[in-house]
N, C-alpha and C positions, 0 to 999 in steps of 0.2 A: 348538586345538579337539580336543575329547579324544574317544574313537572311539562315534559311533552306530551303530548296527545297522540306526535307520531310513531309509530315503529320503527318506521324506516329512519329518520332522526336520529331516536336513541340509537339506535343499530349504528351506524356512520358514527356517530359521537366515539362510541366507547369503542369501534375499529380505531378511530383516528388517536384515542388515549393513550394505546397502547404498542400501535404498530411499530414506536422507537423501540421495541425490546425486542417482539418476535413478529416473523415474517407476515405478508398482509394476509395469505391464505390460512394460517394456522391462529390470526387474532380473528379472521375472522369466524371460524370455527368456536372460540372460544367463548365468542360474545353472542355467539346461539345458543352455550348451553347455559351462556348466562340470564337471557333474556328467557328462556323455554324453563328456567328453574323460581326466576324470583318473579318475572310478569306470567309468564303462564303463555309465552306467543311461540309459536313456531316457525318456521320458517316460511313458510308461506304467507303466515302474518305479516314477517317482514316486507316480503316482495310485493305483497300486495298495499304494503305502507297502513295496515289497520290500525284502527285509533288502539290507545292505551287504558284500560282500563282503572289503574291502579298508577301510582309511585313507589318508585326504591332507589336510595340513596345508593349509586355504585363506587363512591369516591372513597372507602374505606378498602373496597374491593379492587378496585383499580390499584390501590397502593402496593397491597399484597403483589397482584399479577406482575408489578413490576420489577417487583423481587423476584419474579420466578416462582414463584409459590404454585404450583399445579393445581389446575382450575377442576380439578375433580373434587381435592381436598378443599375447597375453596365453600364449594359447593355442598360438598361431600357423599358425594355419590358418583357413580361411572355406571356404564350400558357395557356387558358383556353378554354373549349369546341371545341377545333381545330380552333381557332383564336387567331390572336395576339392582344396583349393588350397592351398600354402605362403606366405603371407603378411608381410612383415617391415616395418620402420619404411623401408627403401626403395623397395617397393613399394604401391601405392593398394590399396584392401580396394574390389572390385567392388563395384559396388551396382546393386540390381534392373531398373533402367535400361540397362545393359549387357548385363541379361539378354535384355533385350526387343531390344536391336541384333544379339544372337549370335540370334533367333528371327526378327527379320524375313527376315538373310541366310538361312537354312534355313530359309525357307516361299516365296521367289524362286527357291530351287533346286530345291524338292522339288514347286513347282508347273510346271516344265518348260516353262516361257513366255518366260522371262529370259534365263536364265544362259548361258554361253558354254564351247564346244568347242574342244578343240584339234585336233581329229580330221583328220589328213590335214594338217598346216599351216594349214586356214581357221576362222577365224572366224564360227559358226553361231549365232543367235539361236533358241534352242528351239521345235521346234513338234509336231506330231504325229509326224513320222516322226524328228526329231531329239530326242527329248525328254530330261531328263537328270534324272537320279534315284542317290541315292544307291548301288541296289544294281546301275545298270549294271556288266556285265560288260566290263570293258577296262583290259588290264595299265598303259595307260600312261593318267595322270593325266585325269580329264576336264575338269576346270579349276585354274588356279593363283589362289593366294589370298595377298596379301600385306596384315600387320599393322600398320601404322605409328604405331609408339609402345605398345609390346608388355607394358612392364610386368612385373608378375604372369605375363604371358602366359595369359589367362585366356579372350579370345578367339579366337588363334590354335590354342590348344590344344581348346576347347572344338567348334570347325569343323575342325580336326582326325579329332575323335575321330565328329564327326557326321555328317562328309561323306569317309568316308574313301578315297571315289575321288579325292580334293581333294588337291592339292603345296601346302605351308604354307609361307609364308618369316614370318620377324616380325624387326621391326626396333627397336631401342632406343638412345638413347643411354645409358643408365647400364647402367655393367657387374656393378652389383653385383643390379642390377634381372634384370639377364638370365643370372646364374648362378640367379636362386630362377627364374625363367621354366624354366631349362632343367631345375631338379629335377621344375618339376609336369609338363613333358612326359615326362620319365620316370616320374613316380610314376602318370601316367594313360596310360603307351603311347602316348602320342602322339609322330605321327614330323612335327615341325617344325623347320624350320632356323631359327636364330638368327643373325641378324648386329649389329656394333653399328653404328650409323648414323644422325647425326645429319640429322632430317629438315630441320632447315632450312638446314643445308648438306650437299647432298649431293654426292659426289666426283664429279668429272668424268669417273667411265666409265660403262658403258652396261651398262642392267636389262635382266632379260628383260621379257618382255611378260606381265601377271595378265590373268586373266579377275575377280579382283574385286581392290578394295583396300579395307581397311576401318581406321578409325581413331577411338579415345577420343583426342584429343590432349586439354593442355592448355585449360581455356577459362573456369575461374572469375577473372574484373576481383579487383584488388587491392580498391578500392571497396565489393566483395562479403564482403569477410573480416568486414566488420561483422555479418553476417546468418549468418554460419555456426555450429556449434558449436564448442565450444573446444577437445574433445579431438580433432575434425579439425586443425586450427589447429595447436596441439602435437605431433599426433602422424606426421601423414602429411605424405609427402616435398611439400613446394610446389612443387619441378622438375616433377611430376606435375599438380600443380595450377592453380597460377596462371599469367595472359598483364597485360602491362600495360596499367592504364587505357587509354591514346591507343592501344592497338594489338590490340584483343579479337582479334580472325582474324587473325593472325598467323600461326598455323599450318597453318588452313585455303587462304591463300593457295597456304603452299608446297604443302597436300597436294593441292590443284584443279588445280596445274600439274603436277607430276607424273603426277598421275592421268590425265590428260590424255595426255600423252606416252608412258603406259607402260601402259596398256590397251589389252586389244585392242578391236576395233571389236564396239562394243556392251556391251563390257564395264560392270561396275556400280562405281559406288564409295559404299561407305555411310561415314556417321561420325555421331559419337555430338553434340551443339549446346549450348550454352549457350540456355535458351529464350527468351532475352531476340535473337538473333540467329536466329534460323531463317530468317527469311523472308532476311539479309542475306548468310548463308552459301549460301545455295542461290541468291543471285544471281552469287556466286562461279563458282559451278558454269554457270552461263549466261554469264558472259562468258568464259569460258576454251571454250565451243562445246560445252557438252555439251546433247545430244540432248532429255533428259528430265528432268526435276527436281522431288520430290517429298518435300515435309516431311511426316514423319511426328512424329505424338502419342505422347503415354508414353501410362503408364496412367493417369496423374493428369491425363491433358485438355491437357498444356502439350510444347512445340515441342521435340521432344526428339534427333530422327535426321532428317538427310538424305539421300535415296536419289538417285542419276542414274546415266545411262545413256549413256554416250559416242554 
């Protein structure tokens, strides 16, 4: 591609490269984050047709796109909670549903009704005089918050950065998943421990105690791969992904038991459901004796997070 001056040019060029693959609105999405990554133009740049500063060869990148190759990895970053994230072929690329799990836990905490103290060694369920809010003043953490199954680290670090009276631990078992986890806590100042730690066998010593636990596990059915896209399929880790047919909550098992055992009293634990089991997962959460239990909706109407309450 030989060098334009205009924005709006390249912009149209590399829409019109690729639209035989994916739909015009979603190429063209892609080629903002391609031009706002390698020129430095935003979107306004385009519309406004600003000159170009610079050259970049997209014709190696275009190839890719046409494979399906997902333009995050391509790039290799994504935007979650209004940060940027480092993103690779062994780590899952957030999606907007996640977002709404890292918003329900910081709208429990920041409504001062829920969440849980360490204050003094006991266990306080928020009320008027104990209330808990991000910008209490108290050197030592007001509650701890554990990951499970961390990924990206894109939720740990996200509550982190939000509730920064918060002690973060996150837990993953792949180790290559948890070196890109520990760039984007450094690349966004977030202060999280990483451990690696296979959740459904966990070592036989002893956790401390979270005031929340929260979890994306695994939870798309083999079954389902039929109905999915194919550069999902191709390109992101299925360790992240997939549980098998006969055994969908699998993971929610181990994480109900744990959670159970390593909360404090009152403590919360959210995770992210397959919509097709919500109501089955949150009966998890009721036979293992937890207190309260409540499915929550995406934004699309469908059964998306379970919240409970030891």
């Amino acid at each position: 591609m030989s060098l334009i001056n205009s924005s709006k040019t390249i912009f149209n060029h590399l829409v019109s490269e690729i639209t035989s693959v994916y739909e015009e609105n979603e190429a063209k999405s892609i080629v903002y984050l391609l031009l706002e990554h390698y020129l430095n133009l935003s979107r306004t740049d385009v519309l406004l047709d600003n000159s170009v500063s610079k050259s970049f060869d997209f014709q190696d990148i275009i190839i890719r796109l046409k494979m399906q190759e997902p333009v995050q990895y391509i790039i290799g970053e994504t935007e979650f909670y209004g940060r940027k994230f480092k993103v690779t072929p062994d780590t899952l690329i957030p999606r907007p549903e996640t977002e709404e799990l890292v918003q329900l836990i910081i709208n429990s905490f920041r409504s001062g009704s829920e969440l849980l103290s360490d204050r003094n060694s006991q266990s306080v369920i928020g009320d008027e005089d104990n209330s808990f809010n991000s910008s209490a003043s108290n050197s030592k953490p007001l509650i701890s918050i554990l990951d499970m199954g961390t990924g990206s680290g894109c939720i740990a670090i996200s509550l982190a950065c939000e509730l920064p009276n918060a002690q973060v631990c996150a837990y993953d078992i792949s180790e290559e998943a948890l070196k890109v986890a520990k760039e984007n806590a450094k690349k966004n100042s977030a202060n999280v421990n990483f451990e690696k730690v296979d959740i459904l066998n966990f070592p036989p010593s002893s956790f401390p105690l979270f005031s929340i636990i929260v979890s994306n596990p695994p939870y798309v059915m083999n079954i389902e791969k039929l109905k999915m896209e194919q550069n999902v399929l191709d390109y992101e880790p299925h360790l992240a992904l997939f549980v098998e047919d006969s055994n969908p909550l699998i993971f929610y098992k181990a994480i109900t038991e744990f959670a159970y055992k390593n909360l404090t009293t009152r403590g919360l634990c959210f995770v992210e459901v397959n919509q097709a089991f919500g109501l089955e997962t949150a009966e998890l959460f009721w036979d293992q004796g937890f207190r309260y239990v409540e499915v929550v909706k995406d934004m699309f109407g469908k059964d998306r997070m379970v919240k409970a309450i030891k």
